[in-house]
C-alpha positions in Angstrom: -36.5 -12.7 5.9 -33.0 -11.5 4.0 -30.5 -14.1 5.3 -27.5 -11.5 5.4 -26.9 -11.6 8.8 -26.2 -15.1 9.3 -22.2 -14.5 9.7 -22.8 -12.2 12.2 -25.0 -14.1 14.2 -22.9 -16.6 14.1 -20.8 -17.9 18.0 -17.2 -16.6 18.3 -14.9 -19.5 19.2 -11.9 -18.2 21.3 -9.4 -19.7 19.8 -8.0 -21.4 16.7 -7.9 -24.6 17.6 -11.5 -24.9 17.7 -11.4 -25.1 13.9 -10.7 -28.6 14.0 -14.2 -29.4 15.5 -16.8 -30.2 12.7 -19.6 -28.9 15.2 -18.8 -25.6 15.4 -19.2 -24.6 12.1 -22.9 -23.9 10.6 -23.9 -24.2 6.6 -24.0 -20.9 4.8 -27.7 -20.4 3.7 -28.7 -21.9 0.5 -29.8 -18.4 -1.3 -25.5 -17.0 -0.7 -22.8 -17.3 -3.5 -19.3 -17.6 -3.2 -17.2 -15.3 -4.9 -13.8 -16.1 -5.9 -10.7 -14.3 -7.9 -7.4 -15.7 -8.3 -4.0 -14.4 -10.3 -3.6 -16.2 -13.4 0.1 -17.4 -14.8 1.1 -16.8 -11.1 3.9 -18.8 -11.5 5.4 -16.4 -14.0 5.3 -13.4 -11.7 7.0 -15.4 -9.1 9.4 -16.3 -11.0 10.6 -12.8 -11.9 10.2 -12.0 -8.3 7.2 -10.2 -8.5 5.1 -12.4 -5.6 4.7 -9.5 -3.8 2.6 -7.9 -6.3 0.5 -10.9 -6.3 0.2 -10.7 -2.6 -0.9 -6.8 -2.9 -3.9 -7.7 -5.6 -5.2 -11.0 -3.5 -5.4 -8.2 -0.3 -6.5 -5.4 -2.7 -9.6 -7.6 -3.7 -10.1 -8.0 0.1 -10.0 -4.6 0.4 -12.7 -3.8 -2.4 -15.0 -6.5 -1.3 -14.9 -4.9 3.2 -15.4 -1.3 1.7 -18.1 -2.5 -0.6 -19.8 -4.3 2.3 -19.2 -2.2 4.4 -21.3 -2.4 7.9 -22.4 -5.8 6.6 -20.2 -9.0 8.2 -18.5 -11.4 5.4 -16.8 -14.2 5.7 -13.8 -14.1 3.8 -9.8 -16.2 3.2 -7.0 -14.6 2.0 -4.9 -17.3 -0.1 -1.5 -15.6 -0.9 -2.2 -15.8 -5.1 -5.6 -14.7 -4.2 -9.1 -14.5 -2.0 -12.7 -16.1 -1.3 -15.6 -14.7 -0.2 -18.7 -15.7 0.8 -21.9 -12.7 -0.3 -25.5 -12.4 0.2 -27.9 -12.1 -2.5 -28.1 -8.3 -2.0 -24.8 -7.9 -2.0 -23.8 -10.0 -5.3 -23.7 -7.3 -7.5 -21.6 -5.0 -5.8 -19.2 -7.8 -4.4 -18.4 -8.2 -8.9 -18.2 -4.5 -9.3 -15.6 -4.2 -6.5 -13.7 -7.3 -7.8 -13.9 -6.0 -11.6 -12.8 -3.0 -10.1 -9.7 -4.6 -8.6 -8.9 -7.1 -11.9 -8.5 -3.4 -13.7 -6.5 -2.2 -11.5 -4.4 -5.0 -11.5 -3.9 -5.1 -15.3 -3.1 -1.4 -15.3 -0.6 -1.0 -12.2 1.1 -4.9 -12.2 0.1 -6.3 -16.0 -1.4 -9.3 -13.7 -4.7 -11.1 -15.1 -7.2 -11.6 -11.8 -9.9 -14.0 -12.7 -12.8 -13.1 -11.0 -16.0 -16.2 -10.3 -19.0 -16.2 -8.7 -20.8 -19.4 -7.8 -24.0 -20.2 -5.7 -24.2 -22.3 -3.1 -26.9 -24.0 -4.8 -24.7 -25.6 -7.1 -22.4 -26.3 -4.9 -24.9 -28.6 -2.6 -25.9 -30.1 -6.1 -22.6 -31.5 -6.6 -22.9 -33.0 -2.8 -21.0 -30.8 -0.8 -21.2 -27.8 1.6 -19.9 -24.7 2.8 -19.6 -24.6 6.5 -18.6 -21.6 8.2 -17.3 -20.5 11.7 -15.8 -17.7 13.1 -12.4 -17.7 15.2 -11.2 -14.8 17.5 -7.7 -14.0 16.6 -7.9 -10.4 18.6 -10.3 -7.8 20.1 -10.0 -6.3 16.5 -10.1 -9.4 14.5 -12.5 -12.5 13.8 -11.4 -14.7 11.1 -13.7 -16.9 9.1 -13.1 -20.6 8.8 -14.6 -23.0 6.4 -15.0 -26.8 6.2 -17.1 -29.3 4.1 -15.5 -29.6 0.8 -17.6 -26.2 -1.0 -14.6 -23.6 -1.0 -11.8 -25.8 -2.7 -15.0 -27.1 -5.2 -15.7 -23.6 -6.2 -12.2 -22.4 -6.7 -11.5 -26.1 -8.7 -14.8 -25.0 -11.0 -13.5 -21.3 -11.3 -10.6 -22.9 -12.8 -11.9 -25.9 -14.5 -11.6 -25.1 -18.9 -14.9 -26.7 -18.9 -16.7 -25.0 -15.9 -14.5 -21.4 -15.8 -17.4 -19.9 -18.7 -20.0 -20.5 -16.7 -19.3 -18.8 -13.5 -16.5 -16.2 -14.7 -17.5 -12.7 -14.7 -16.7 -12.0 -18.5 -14.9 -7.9 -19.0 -17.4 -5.6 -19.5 -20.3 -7.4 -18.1 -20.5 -5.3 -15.1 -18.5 -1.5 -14.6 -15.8 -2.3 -12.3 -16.7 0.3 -9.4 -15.9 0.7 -5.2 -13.4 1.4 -3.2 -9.6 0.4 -2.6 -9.2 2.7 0.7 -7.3 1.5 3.1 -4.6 -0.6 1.3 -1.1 0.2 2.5 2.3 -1.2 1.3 4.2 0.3 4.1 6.8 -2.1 5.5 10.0 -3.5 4.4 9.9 -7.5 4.7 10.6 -8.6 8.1 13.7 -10.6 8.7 13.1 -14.2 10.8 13.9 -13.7 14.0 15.1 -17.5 14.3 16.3 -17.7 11.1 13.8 -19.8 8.5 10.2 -18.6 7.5 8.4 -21.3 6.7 4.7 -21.1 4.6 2.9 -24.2 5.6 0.0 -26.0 4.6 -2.1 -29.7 5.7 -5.1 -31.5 4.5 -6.1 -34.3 6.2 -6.9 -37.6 3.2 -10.1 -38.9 5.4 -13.9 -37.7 4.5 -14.8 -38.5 7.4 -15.3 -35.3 9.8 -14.3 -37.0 13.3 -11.1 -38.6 12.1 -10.2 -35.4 9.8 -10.7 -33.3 12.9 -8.5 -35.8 14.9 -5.7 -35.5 12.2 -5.6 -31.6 12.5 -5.7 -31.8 16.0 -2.9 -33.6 15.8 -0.9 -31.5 13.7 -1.6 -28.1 16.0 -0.3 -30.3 18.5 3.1 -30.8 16.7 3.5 -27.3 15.4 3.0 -25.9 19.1 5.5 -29.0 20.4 8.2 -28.4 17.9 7.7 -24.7 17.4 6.7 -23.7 20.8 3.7 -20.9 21.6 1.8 -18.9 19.3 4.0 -15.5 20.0 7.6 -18.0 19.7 6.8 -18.9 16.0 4.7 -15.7 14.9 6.8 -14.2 12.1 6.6 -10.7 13.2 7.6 -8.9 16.7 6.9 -5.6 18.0 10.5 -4.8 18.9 11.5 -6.0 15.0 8.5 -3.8 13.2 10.2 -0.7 15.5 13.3 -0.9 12.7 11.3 -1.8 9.6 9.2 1.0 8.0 9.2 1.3 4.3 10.8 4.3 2.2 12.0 3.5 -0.9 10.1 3.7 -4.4 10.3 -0.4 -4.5 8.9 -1.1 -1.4 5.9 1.7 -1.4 5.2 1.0 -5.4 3.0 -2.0 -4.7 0.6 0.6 -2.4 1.2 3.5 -5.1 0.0 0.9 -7.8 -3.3 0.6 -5.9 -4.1 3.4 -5.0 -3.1 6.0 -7.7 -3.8 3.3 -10.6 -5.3 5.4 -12.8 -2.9 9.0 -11.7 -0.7 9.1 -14.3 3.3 9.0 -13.8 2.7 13.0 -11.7 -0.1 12.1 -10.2 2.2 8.8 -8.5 4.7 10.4 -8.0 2.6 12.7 -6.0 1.0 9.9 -4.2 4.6 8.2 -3.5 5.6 11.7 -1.7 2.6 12.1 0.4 3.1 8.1 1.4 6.7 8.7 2.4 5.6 11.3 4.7 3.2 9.2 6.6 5.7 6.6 7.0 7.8 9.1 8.2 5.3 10.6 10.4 4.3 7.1 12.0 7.6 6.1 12.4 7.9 9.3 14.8 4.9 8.6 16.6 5.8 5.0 17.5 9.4 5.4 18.0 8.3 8.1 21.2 5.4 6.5 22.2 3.1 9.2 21.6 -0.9 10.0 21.3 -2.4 12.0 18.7 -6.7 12.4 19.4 -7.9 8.7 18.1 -4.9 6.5 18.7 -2.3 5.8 20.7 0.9 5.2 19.1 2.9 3.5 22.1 0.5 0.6 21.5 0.3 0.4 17.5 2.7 -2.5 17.1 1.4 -4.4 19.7 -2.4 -4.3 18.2 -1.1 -4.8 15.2 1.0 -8.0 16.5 -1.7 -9.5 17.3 -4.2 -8.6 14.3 -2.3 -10.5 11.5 -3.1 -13.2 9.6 -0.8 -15.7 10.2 -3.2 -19.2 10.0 -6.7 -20.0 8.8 -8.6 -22.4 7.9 -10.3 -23.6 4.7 -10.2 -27.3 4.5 -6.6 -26.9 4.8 -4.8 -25.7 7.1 -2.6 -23.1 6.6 0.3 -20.6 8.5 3.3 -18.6 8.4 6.0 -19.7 10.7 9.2 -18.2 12.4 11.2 -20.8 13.4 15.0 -22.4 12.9 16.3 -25.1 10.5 16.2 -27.9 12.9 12.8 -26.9 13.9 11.8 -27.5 10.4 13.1 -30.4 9.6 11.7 -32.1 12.7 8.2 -30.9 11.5 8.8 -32.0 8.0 9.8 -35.4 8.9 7.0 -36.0 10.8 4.5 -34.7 8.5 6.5 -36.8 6.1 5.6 -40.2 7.8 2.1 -39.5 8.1 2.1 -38.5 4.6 3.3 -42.0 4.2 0.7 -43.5 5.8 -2.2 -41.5 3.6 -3.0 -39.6 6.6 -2.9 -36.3 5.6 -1.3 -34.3 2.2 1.1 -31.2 3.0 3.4 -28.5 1.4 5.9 -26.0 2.8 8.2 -23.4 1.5 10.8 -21.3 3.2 12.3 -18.5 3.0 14.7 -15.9 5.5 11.6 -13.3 5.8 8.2 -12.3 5.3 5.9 -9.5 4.0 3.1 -7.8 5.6 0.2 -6.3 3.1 -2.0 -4.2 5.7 -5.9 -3.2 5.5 -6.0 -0.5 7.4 -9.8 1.2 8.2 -8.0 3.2 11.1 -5.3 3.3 13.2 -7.1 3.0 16.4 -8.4 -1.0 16.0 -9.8 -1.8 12.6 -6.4 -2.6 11.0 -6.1 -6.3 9.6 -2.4 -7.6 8.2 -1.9 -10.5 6.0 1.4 -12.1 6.4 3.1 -14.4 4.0 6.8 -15.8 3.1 8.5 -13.9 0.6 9.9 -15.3 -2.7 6.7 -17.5 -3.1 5.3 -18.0 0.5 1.8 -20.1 0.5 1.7 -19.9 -3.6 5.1 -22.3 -3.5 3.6 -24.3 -0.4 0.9 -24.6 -2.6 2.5 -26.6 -5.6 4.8 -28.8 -3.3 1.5 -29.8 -1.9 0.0 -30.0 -5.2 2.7 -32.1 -6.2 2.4 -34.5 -3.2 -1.3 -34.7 -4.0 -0.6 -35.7 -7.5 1.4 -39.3 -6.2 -1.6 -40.3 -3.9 -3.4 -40.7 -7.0 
């Protein structure tokens, strides 16, 4: 019997904190791979302020790899430089089409390298670890996918690994890069913090042991709720704020343009860019007055898609994006700070004034999905502070 729909089948927990609990999560089957891409030299594009474009190719791969499976339920992470997925055996080659697909189009439109991996989760249990998966409710709309036991971050260190990358890259013109980028949109200015600071944060707990990892992260939900305050105090986007910040210019559409009319030619953009500016317009209208056209209702847009970000996941790490003030910050990083002391847990943060929205949009009336991330380096930077920390545990 095929085994691809295990995700599905899988219980919905209602909410996030229920990641920290090794027993709801269930062991991908054994016959599943997990495919992986990343942006190479990502530090470079950063520092010529190009994070954004990195950002739009982690959430174009995304893209590719829903429209290629389409009815079919995958889990999935999006990581800021780029994305994981986990695919059934009938759905391997497609899932390295769609992803060869999106690595050309990243070449073409942003000159940005995406390495593209796919490992089994065979070889994953070989090397004495394991993918568990569960899924989390973030909204009527959305159900994120959260993973423990150790078999993500081994796959994405043997993606990246000189001596492992040959034999699970998916080498250029092994496979026709083929699929679907439809519903990628680019259509928002960066949103301004509302308190001031956004922060991009990011925890591992040190233990192995499941119970006293789960307490650690427990824990540290605790803090970020008791410094920070509620989920809707600290989310980095508001309805009322998204009212003022639709996107016009040539800058802030080009990263949607890139995607989507990659292979257009310079007319054939421009074109694109024209028709994009009058949606914006259009939308802009239809929110701003409330109004209904046949499938959706526009008074309630920025409230669905409130709630339909991406603001924190789970992959043996926990990560989110944070609206909050200096003081608020430094509280948190103190304390993380002393229990990074006492080998309790490994962390990085970044901050930043604002934050930028890459949007998967299937239609307007539900299926929309936004990943949020600081600007100027967001989870990427987080990443090598915590990197860094890592390094002086050893």
């Amino acid at each position: 019997m095929s085994s691809a729909g295990f995700y599905a089948g899988l219980p919905v927990l209602p909410d996030f904190s229920g990641v920290a609990d090794p027993r709801n999560y269930s062991p991908l089957p054994g016959d599943w791979h997990v495919a992986t891409c990343d942006v190479r030299n990502s530090t470079l594009a950063v520092q010529a302020g190009n994070y954004k474009h990195v950002n739009t190719v982690g959430a174009s791969a995304v893209t590719a790899m829903l429209n290629a499976a389409g009815t079919l339920e995958i889990p999935f992470i999006f990581e800021g430089d780029g994305s994981a997925f986990c695919v059934p055996p009938d759905l391997l080659e497609d899932a390295k089409a769609a992803l060869v697909m999106t690595q050309d189009m990243a070449r073409k439109s942003f000159g940005l390298e995406l390495r593209v991996a796919t490992v089994p989760v065979a070889k994953i249990r070989d090397a004495g670890l394991e993918i568990q998966v569960a899924r989390v409710r973030v909204s009527d709309n959305y159900i994120q996918a959260a993973f423990a036991g150790g078999g993500m971050a081994y796959a994405d260190r043997y993606m990246k690994d000189p001596a492992t990358a040959p034999l699970c890259e998916v080498q250029p013109g092994s496979i026709v890069g083929r699929g679907s980028l439809e519903g990628l949109e680019c259509r928002w200015q960066d949103i301004p913090s509302r308190h001031g600071e956004t922060v991009s944060l990011m925890v591992r707990a040190l233990t192995k042991e499941p119970g006293k990892a789960a307490t650690v992260y427990r824990d540290v939900l605790a803090k970020v709720m008791d410094i920070y305050g509620s989920d809707e105090a600290c989310h980095p986007l508001t309805p009322p704020i998204l009212t003022l910040m639709p996107a016009l210019g040539a800058r802030q559409l080009g990263p949607e343009v890139g995607v989507r009319a990659a292979d257009r030619g310079a007319f054939g953009k421009w074109l694109y860019l024209m028709r994009v500016r009058w949606f914006v317009a259009l939308g802009w209208f239809l929110m701003k007055f409330g109004l209904k056209t046949e499938f959706t209702d526009w008074s309630t847009y920025k409230d669905t898609l409130f709630r339909n970000t991406d603001v924190r996941k789970f992959n043996d790490v926990y990560r989110q994006i944070l609206a909050g003030n200096a003081a608020q910050r430094e509280a948190l990083d103190a304390w993380l700070a002393e229990r990074y002391a006492q080998r309790e847990l490994v962390y990085g943060l970044h901050v930043t004034n604002r934050a930028h929205m890459t949007c998967l949009v299937f239609n307007y009336s539900g299926k929309h999905l936004h990943f949020i991330d600081g600007a100027d380096g967001g989870l990427f930077l987080a990443a090598k502070a915590f990197k860094e920390r890592a390094a002086k545990l050893l």
